[in-house]
N, C-alpha and C positions, 0 to 999 in steps of 0.2 A: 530641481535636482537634475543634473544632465545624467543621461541613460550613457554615454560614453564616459564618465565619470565612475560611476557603477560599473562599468567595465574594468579600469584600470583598478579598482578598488577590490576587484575577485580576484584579477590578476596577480597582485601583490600577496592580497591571501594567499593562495593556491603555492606561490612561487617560495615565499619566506622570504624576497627578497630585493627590493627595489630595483637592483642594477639586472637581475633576474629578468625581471619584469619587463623593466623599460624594453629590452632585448627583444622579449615575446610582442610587446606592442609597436615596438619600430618607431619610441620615441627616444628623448634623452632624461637622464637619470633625473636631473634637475627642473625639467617639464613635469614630471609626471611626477616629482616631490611636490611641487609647486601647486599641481592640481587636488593633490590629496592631502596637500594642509588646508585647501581651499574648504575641500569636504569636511573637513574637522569642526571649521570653522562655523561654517554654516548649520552644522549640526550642534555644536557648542558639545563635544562631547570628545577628548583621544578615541582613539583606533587603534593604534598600532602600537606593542612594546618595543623601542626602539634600540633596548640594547643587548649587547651581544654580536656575536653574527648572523643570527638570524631573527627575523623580523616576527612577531607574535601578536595575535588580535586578542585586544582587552578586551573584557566584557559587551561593553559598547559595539565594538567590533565584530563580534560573533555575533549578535542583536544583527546588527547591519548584514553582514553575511548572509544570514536566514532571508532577511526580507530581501536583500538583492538578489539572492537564487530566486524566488519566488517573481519575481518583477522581470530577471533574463527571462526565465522559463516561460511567460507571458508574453513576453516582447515575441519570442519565437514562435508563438503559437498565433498571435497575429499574423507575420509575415506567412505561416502558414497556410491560416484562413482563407487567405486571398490569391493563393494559388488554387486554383481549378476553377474562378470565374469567367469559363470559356465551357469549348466544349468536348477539352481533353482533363477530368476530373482529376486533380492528383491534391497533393498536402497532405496532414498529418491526425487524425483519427487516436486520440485520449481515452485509454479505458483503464479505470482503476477498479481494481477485486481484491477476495479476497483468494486461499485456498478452496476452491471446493470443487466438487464434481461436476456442477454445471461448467465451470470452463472448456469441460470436454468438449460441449455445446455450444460456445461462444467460439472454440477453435473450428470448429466446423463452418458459423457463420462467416468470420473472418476469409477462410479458405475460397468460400463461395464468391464474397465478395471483391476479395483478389481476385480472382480469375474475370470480373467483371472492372474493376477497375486496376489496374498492375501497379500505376503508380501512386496510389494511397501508402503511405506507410502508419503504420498501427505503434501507438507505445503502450506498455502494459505497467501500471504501475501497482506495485502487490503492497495491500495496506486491509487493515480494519474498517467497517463500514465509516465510525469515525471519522478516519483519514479520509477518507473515501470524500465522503460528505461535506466538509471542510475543503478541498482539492476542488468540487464541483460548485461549492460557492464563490469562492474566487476565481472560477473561469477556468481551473487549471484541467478540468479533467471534462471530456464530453460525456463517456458514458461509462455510468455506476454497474456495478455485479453485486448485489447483497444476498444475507445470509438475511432469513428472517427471524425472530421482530423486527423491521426499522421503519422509522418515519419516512413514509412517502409523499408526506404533506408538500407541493408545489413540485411533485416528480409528476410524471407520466413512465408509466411501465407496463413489462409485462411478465408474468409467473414464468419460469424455466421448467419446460416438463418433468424436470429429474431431481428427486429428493435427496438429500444425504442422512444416509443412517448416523447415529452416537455412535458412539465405538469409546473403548479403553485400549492406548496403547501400552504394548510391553516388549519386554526380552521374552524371545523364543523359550528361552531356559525357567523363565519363570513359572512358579507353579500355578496362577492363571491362563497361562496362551496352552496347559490342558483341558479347560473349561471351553464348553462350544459356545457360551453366551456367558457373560456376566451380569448376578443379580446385585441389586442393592446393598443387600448383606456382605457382599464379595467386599466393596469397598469403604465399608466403616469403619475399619481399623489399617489402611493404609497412606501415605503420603498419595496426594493429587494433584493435582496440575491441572487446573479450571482454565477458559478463555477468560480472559481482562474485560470484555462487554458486561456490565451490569445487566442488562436485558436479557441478554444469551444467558449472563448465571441466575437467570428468573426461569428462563426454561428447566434448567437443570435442577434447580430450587423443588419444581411441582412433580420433578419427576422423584427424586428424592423423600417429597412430602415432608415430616414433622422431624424425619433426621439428617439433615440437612444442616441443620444445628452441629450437627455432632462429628461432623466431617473435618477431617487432618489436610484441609488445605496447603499444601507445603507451597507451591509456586503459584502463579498466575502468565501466561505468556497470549499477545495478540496476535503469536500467529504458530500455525501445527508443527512447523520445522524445527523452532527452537525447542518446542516441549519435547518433540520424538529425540532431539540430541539427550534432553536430560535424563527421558525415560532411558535411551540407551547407557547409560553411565549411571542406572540404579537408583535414581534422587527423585522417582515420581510416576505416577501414572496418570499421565494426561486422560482427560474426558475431553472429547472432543466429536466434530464431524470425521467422515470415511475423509474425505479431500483429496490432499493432493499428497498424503501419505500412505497411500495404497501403491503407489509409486515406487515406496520401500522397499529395500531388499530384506527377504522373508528372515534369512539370517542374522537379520542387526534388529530388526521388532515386528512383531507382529499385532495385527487389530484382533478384540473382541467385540463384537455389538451388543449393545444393551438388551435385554431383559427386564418386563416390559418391553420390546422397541418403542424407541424412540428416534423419531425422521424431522425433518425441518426443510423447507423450501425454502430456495433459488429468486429473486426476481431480477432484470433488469432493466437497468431505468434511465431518465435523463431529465433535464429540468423543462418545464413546461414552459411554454409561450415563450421561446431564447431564441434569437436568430442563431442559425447555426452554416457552418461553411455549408459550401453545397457536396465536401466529403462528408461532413457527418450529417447533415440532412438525408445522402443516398442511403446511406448507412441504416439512419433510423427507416428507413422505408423499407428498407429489406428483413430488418426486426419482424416489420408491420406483417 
């Protein structure tokens, strides 16, 4: 499968439009039909809904889509690699996290390291450990930011000094954000909004103990922005870390910390024994 292929193939998505397209690639309509029955072909599968005035990807096509982002986005991360093989260090530096307070601490890193290297450029891609993890096996991400529990098996890491308290977010207004802590009790007869980690809802499980059982799970969400929207609009009180919703304006919700506290650590990580550019090699040295 040609990688310029896959090119014209996003292109066409993106555009809804063949003659669209050809324009954007600087070919002719009838080339780049030509190439992309080619592609059909050899996949033995349509692509594209072809009628109407605008062009729409069939199932197949969406399938296709995913995996050619995922193959660009690699393709660039090669060419990037191999810029700073000299001894002017530059290219492009992969960190997938999640929300939490340790990024305060990876923002700092970063700063440090800019000022030592200017032209590295940093992309930050904000995902669940999950995503994260999956991103880092297929080469797409160099360096992980977790929330613990997670499997470190075949990582190399190291702990982030700074823990994240639980917290229940709410509306100001609510009769909770009077409470200077929230207990157990506070939240057995309310709607919740748990994180989607099976693991993370094990921590929340022990803290809960035997009722836990008994809790009004209304949402689930994998990441704190979308729960704080629902908690703002009345439909839930997320449990969650402090993160990156402390951030919030105090007006639209406010955090309560648990009772009992309960804290969870930070670690960050990368895959063990992987050649890496010699930006994210500086990188992890400066971790070090």
């Amino acid at each position: 499968m040609d990688l310029r292929v896959l090119h014209y193939f996003l292109t066409v998505a993106r555009e809804q439009s063949f003659t669209k397209a050809a324009e954007q690639l600087n070919i002719t309509q009838p080339t780049l039909s030509r190439q992309l029955a080619a592609l059909e072909e050899e996949l033995g599968a349509k692509l594209f809904n072809r009628g109407g005035h605008q062009i729409t990807l069939t199932n197949e096509g969406l399938l296709l889509k995913r995996r050619a982002l995922e193959i660009v986005d690699l393709e660039d991360k090669i060419v990037s690699e191999f810029k700073g093989n000299n001894d002017s260090i530059e290219g492009k530096i992969t960190i997938g996290c999640g929300e939490f307070l340790a990024v305060e601490s990876l923002a700092k890193i970063c700063k440090n390291y800019r000022e030592k290297y200017p032209l590295v450029q940093f992309a930050i891609h904000t995902g669940t450990a999950d995503n994260v993890l999956e991103m880092m096996n297929k080469g797409l991400v160099d360096i992980g930011l977790f929330l613990e529990p997670v499997n470190t098996q075949g990582l190399d890491y190291i702990r982030m000094p700074e823990n994240d308290h639980w917290v229940v977010t709410m509306r100001p207004d609510d009769p909770l954000a009077e409470k200077e802590v929230i207990t157990k009790n506070d939240l057995l007869d309310v709607p919740l909004i748990l994180p989607e980690r099976m693991n993370v809802q094990s921590e929340l499980a022990n803290w809960f103990g035997k009722d836990f059982g008994k809790l009004h799970i209304a949402f689930t969400s994998n990441l704190g922005t979308n729960a704080g929207v629902m908690a703002l609009h009345g439909l839930g009180y997320p449990v969650s870390i402090e993160g990156a919703a402390r951030y919030w304006r105090n007006d639209l919700v406010v955090q309560k910390r648990l009772f009992p506290e309960l804290k969870t650590s930070t670690v960050i990580a990368w895959r063990r024994n992987i050649p890496y550019s010699p930006a994210v090699s500086r990188f992890i040295e400066e971790l070090n």
